[in-house]
C-alpha positions in Angstrom: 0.0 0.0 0.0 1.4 3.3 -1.0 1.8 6.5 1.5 -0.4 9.4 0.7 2.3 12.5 0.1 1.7 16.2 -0.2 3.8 18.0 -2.4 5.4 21.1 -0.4 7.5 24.0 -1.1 10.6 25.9 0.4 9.0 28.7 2.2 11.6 29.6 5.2 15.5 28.9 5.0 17.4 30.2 8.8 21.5 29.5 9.2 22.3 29.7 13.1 25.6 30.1 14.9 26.1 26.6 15.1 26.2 26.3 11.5 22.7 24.2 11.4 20.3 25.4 8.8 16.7 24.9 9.7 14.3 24.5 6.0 10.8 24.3 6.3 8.6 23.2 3.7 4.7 24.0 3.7 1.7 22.9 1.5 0.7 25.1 -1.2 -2.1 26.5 1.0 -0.1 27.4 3.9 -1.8 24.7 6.1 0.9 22.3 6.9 4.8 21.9 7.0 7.7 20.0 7.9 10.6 21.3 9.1 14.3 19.6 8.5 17.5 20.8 10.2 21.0 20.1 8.0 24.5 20.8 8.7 26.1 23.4 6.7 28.4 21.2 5.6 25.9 18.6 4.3 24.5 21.2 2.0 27.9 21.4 0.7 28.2 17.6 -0.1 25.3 16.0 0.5 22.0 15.9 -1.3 21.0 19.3 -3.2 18.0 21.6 -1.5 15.2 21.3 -4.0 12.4 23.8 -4.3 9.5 21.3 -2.9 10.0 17.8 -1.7 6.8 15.1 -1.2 6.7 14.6 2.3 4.2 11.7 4.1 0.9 13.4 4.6 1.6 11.6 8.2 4.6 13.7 8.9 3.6 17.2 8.6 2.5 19.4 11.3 -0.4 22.2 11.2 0.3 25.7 11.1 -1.8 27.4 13.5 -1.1 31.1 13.3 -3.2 32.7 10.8 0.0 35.1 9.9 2.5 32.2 9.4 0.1 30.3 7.4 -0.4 33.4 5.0 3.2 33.8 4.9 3.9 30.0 3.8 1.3 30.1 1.4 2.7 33.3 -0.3 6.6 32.1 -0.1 5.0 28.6 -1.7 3.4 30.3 -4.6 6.2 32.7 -5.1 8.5 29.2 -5.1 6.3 27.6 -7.3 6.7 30.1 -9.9 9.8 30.4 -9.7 11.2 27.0 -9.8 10.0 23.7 -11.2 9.7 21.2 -8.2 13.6 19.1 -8.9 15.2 22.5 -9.6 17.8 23.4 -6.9 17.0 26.2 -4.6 
């Protein structure tokens, strides 16, 4: 039996000062994310950072501020139009 995915776009990139960059990927809508956390040096030579990734419907959290919600769903659209889904970001 498959896994139902959602198909979600960059929306948030941070860097801290322990050199851990925190991506978050939302649904088109806003609605729901995931968020990943990668070394800076696994972006350097590990897998590329694509513009959306299919993540497990079962593995994404709701956003339940109305602002961050709005946010994600503009930054996914913008994304979206920017990129095609594979294309590094």
């Amino acid at each position: 039996m498959s896994e139902s995915t959602a198909q979600c776009w960059l929306v948030e990139r941070d860097f801290d000062s322990r050199n851990i960059v925190t991506l978050v990927y939302a649904t088109p809508d806003g609605s729901q994310y995931q968020q990943r956390e990668r070394s800076g040096q696994s972006l350097q030579t590990g897998a590329e950072v694509t513009a959306a990734v299919d993540v497990p419907e079962d593995e994404l959290e709701p956003v339940d501020d109305e602002v961050t919600r709005d946010r994600y769903a503009t930054e996914a659209e913008r994304t979206a139009e920017q990129y095609g889904p594979d294309d590094p970001i």
